[in-house]
C-alpha positions as CSV (number, residue, x, y, z in Angstrom):
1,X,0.0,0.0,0.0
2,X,1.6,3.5,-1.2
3,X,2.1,5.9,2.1
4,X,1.3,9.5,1.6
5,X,2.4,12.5,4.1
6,X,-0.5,15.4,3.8
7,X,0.4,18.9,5.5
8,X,-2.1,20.9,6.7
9,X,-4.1,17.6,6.8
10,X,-7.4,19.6,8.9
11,X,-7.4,22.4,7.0
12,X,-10.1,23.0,4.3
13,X,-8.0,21.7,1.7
14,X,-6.3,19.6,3.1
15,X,-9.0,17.2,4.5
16,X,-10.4,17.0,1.1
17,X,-7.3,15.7,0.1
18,X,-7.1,12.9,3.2
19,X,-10.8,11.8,1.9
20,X,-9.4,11.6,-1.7
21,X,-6.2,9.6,-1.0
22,X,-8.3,7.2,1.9
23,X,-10.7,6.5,-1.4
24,X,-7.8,5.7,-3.4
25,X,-6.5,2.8,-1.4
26,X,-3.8,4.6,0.0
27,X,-2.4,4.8,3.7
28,X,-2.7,8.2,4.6
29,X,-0.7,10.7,7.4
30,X,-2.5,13.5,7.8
31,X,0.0,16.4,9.6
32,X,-1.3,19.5,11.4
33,X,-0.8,22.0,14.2
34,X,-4.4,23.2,14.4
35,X,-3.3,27.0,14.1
36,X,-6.1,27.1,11.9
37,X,-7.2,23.9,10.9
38,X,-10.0,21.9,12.9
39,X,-9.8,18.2,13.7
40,X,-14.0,18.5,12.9
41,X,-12.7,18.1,9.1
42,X,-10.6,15.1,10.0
43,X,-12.6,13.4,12.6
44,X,-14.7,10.9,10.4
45,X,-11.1,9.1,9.4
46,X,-9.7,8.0,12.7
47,X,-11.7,5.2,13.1
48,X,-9.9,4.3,10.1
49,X,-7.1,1.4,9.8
50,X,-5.7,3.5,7.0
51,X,-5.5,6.8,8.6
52,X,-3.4,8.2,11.4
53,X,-2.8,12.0,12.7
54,X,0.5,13.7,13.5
55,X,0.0,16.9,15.6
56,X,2.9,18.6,15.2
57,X,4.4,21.8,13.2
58,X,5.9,21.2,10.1
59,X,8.0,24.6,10.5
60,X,9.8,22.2,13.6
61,X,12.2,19.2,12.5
62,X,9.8,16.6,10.8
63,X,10.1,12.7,11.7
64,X,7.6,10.1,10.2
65,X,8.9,6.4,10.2
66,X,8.4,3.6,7.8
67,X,8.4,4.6,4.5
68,X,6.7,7.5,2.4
69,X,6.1,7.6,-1.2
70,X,4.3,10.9,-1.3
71,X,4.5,14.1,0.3
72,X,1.5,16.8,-0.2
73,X,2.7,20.3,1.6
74,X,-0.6,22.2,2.1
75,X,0.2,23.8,5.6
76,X,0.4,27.2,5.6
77,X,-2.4,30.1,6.5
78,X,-4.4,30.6,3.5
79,X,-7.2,33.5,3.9
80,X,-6.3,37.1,5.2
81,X,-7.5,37.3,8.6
82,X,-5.3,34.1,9.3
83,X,-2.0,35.5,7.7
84,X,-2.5,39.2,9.1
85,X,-2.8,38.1,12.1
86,X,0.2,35.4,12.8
87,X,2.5,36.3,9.6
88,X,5.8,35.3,11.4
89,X,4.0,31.8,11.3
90,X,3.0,32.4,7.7
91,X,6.4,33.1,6.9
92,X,8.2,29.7,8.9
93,X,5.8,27.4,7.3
94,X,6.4,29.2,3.7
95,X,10.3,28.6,4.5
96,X,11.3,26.3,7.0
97,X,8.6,24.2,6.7
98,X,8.8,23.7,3.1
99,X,12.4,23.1,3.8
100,X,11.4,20.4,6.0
101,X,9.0,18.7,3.4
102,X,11.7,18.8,1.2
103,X,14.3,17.4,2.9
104,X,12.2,14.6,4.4
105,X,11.1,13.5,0.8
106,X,14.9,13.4,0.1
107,X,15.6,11.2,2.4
108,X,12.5,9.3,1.8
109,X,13.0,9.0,-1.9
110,X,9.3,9.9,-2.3
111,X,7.7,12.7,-4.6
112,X,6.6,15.9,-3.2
113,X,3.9,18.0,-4.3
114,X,4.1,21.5,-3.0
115,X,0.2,23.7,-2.9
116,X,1.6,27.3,-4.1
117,X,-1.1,30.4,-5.1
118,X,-2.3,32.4,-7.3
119,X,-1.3,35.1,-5.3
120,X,2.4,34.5,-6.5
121,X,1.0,36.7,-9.2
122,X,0.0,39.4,-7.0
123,X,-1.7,42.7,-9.0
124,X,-1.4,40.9,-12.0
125,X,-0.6,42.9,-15.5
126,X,-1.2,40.6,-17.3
127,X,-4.8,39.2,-17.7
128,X,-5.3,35.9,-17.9
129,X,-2.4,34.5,-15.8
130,X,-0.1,32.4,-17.5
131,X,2.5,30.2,-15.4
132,X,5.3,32.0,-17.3
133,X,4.3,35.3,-16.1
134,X,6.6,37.1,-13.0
135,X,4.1,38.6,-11.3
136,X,3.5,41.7,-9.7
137,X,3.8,41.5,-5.7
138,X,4.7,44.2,-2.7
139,X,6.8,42.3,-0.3
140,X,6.9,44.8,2.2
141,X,2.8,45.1,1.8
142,X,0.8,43.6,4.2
143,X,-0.1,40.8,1.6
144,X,3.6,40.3,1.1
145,X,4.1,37.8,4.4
146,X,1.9,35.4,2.4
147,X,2.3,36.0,-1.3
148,X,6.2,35.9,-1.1
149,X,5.9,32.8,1.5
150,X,5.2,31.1,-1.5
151,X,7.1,32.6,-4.3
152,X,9.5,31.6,-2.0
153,X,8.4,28.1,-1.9
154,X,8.6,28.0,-5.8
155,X,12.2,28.7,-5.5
156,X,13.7,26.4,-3.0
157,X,11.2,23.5,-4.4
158,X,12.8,24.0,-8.0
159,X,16.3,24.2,-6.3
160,X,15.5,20.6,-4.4
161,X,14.4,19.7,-8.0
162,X,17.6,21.0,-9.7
163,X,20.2,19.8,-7.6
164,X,19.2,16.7,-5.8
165,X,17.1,15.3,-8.7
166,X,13.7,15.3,-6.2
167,X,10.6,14.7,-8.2
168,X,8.5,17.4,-7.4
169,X,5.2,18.9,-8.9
170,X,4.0,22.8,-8.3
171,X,0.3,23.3,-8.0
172,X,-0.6,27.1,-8.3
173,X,-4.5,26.8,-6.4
174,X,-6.9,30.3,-7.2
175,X,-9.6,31.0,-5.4
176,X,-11.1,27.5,-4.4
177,X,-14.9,27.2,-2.5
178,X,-17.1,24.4,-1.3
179,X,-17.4,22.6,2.2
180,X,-15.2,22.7,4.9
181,X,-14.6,26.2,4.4
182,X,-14.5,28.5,7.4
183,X,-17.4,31.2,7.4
184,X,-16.0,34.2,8.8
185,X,-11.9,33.5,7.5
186,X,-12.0,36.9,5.4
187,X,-12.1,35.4,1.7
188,X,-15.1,36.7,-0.2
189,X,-17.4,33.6,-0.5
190,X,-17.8,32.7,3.0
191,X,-18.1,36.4,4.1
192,X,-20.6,36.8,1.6
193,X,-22.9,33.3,2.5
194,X,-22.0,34.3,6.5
195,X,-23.4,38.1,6.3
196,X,-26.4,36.4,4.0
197,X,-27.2,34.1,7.0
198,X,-26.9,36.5,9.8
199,X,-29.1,39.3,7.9
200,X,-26.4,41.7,7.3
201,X,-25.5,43.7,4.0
202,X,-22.7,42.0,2.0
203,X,-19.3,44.2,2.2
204,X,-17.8,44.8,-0.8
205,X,-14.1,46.0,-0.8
206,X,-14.2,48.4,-3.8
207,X,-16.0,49.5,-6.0
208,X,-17.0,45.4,-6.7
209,X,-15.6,45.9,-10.6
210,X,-12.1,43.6,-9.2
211,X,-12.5,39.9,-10.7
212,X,-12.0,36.5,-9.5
213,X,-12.4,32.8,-10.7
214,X,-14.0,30.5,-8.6
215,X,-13.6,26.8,-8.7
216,X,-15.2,24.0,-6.9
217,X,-13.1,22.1,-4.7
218,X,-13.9,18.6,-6.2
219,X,-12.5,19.5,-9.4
220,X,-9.1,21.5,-7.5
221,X,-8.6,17.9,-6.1
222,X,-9.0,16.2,-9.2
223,X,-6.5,18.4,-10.9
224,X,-3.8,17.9,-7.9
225,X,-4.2,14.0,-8.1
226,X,-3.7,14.4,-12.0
227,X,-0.8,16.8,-11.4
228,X,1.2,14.6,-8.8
229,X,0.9,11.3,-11.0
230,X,2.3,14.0,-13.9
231,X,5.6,13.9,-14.7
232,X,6.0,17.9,-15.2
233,X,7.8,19.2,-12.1
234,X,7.2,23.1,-13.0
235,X,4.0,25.0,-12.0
236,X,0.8,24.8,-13.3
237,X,-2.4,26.4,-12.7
238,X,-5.5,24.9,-10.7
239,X,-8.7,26.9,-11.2
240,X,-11.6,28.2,-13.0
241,X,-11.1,30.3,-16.0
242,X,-15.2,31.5,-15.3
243,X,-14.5,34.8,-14.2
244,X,-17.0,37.2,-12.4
245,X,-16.5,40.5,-10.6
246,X,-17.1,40.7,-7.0
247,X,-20.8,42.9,-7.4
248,X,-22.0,40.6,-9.6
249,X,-21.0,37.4,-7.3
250,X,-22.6,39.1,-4.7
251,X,-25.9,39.7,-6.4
252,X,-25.5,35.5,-7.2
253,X,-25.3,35.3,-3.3
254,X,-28.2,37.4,-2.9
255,X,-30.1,35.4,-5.4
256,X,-28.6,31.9,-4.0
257,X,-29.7,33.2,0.0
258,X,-33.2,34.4,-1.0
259,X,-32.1,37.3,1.2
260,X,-33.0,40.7,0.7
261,X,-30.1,42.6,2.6
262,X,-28.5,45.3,0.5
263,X,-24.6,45.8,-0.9
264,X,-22.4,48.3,0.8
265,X,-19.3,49.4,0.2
266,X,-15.6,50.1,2.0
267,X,-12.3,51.0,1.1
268,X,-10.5,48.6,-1.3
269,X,-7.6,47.0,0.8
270,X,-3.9,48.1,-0.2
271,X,-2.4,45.6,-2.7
272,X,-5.5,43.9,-3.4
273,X,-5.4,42.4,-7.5
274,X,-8.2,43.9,-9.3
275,X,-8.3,41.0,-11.6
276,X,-7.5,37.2,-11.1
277,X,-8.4,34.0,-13.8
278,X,-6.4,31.5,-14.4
279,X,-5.2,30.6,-17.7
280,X,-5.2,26.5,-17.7
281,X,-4.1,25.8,-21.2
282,X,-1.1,23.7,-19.6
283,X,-3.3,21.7,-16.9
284,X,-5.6,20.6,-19.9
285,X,-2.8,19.4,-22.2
286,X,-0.8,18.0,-19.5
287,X,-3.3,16.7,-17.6
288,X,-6.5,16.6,-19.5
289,X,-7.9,18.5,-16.7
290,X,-10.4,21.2,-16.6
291,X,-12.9,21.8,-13.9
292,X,-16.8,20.1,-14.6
293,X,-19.0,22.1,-11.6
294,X,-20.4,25.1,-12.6
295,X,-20.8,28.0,-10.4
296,X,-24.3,27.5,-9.8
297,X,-23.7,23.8,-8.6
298,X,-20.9,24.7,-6.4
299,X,-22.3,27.5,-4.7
300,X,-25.7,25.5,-4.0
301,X,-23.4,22.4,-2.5
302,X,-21.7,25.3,-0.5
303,X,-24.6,26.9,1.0
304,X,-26.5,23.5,2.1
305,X,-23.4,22.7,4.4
306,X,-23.4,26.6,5.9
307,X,-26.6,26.3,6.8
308,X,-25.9,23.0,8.6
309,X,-23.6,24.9,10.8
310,X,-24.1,26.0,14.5
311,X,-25.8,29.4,15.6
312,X,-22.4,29.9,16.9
313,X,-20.5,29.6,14.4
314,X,-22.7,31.5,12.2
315,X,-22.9,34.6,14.5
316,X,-18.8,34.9,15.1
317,X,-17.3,38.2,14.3
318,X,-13.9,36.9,12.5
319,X,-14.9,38.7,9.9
320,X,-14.7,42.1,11.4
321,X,-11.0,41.5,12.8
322,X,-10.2,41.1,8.7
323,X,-11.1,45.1,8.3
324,X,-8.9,45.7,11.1
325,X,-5.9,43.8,10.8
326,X,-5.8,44.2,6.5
327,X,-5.0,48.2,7.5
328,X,-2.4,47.6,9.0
C-alpha cells in the first residue's frame, strides 16, 4: 500500500485531500498544528485502519517512520485574517517548513507535491495569468508575508528539483470554494454566504468591478491527483477560468440566499489584485484537466453545508477582525 504525508491535513483543503487519497486505497498521514485547521474536518477518518494523525508543526524538525512515497505540503495560512494576524508563522511554514518537506522526501526518496497560489501573481498585469508570467507582488505590503511565502516556496522546491534530482510537482490553487470552508476567515465567498445568514448587508471592498475565478473544490482535487501522477515538475495552474467580478458574485449570493439585505461598500484594501483568472491551457494538455462544476452547482453544495452549521458559528465576528488587521 503506497504511504502518503499530507500537510495541513485539517485544514479546508487539506482534509479534502485525506478523503481523496483514503478512497484511493492509499495509507494516509495527515499532519497538522491546528493553528487554523479543525480536527472536525478530520474526525470521520480516525476510526480508520488506513488513517493516522500527527500533531505537530511542520515549521519544527519533521520525523515520520516507515516509508513515504508521497508528500503533499498544504500547511500554511491561506485567507487574510489568518496571515495578518500570525505572519511570522506564515512566513516559517512558507520557508522552513517547506524546507522540512523537502528534505524529508529526500531522504524518503518519495515525490513531493508543494500547494503554491495564485497570489504569487499578486496585481497581475497581465490578464489571464499564465504560469510563465513574474508577477507583480509588494513584499513589504501587508499581503507580502503570504504572497512571497510562496514565491518563495517555488524557489527552493525547483532548487530541491535541480540539484538533488527530487521529483517534485507545483500546484498554483486560485480562489477555491465548497465545504469545509470556514465562514467568517475573510475570503469573499464565506463572508458573503456568512453576512447572507446573519441578515447583514454583503461588504464589498471596492467599488465590486475587481474579478475573480472560482472553482469547486472537487474538481481542484481532481487536478492535484492528476498533477502529482504527472511527470512535469514546473508550475501549473489549478482553477476556474469563469470569471465574475465581485458585485456581480454578490448579487449570485443574494439570489442563491433568497435574502434581501443590500450591498455596501468600504475602502479597497492596499495591494489587493483587481483581476484574477487563471489561464489552464497547460493543466488541460498536461493533464486533461479542466474543472466540470459550474458556479451555480458549487455555490448551491456550498450553501447547504453553511446552513448545517451551528448558531455559533454563524454569528462569530472573525470577519470584522479582517477590516482591522488588512490596514495595517
Amino acid at each position: 500500500m503506497k504511504r502518503v504525508l499530507i500537510t495541513g491535513a485539517a485544514g479546508f483543503l487539506g482534509s479534502h485531500l485525506c478523503d481523496r487519497f483514503i478512497r484511493d486505497g492509499f495509507h494516509v498521514i495527515g499532519m497538522d498544528n491546528l493553528i487554523t485547521g479543525r480536527l472536525s474536518n478530520i474526525e470521520h477518518l480516525f476510526k480508520l485502519e488506513h488513517f493516522e494523525f500527527y500533531h505537530h508543526d511542520v515549521s519544527k524538525f519533521i520525523h515520520v517512520p516507515g516509508k513515504l512515497d508521497y508528500i503533499l505540503h498544504f500547511a500554511s495560512p491561506a485567507s487574510p485574517i489568518d496571515y495578518l494576524k500570525i505572519p511570522i508563522q506564515t512566513l516559517k511554514v512558507g520557508s522552513l517548513g517547506v524546507h522540512n518537506c523537502l528534505g524529508l522526501a529526500r531522504a524518503k526518496n518519495a515525490r513531493v507535491l508543494i500547494a503554491s497560489t495564485s497570489e504569487v501573481y499578486g496585481d497581475p498585469t497581465v490578464h489571464p495569468q499564465t504560469e510563465d508570467y513574474w508577477g507583480n507582488v509588494n513584499p513589504v505590503g501587508p499581503r507580502g508575508v503570504y504572497d512571497e511565502a510562496k514565491r518563495f516556496q517555488e524557489a527552493m522546491t525547483m532548487a530541491y528539483h535541480t540539484y538533488h534530482g527530487l521529483e517534485t510537482r507545483i500546484v498554483r490553487i486560485f480562489n477555491t470554494y465548497g465545504p469545509r470552508m470556514r465562514l467568517n476567515d475573510g475570503r469573499v465567498l464565506p463572508a458573503f454566504i456568512g453576512q447572507a445568514l446573519r441578515g447583514e448587508d454583503l461588504t464589498i471592498f471596492g467599488d465590486g468591478s475587481q474579478t475573480r475565478s472560482f472553482c469547486y473544490v472537487d474538481d481542484l482535487i481532481e487536478g492535484i491527483q492528476r498533477l502529482l501522477f504527472s511527470d512535469y515538475p514546473h508550475p501549473v495552474n489549478i482553477g476556474n477560468p469563469d470569471e465574475i467580478s465581485i458585485r456581480e458574485f454578490a448579487e449570485e449570493i443574494i439570489k442563491l440566499t433568497n435574502t434581501t439585505q443590500k450591498i455596501v461598500f468600504k475602502e479597497l484594501p492596499k495591494d489587493d489584485p483587481k483581476q484574477r483568472q487563471p489561464d489552464i491551457q497547460k493543466a488541460r494538455e498536461l493533464l486533461g484537466w479542466q474543472p466540470v462544476v459550474n458556479r451555480r452547482e458549487g455555490l448551491e453544495k456550498t450553501y447547504a453545508y453553511f446552513c448545517g452549521l451551528s448558531q455559533e458559528e454563524l454569528n462569530q465576528k472573525e470577519h470584522n477582525d479582517f477590516e482591522k488587521y488588512i490596514r495595517k
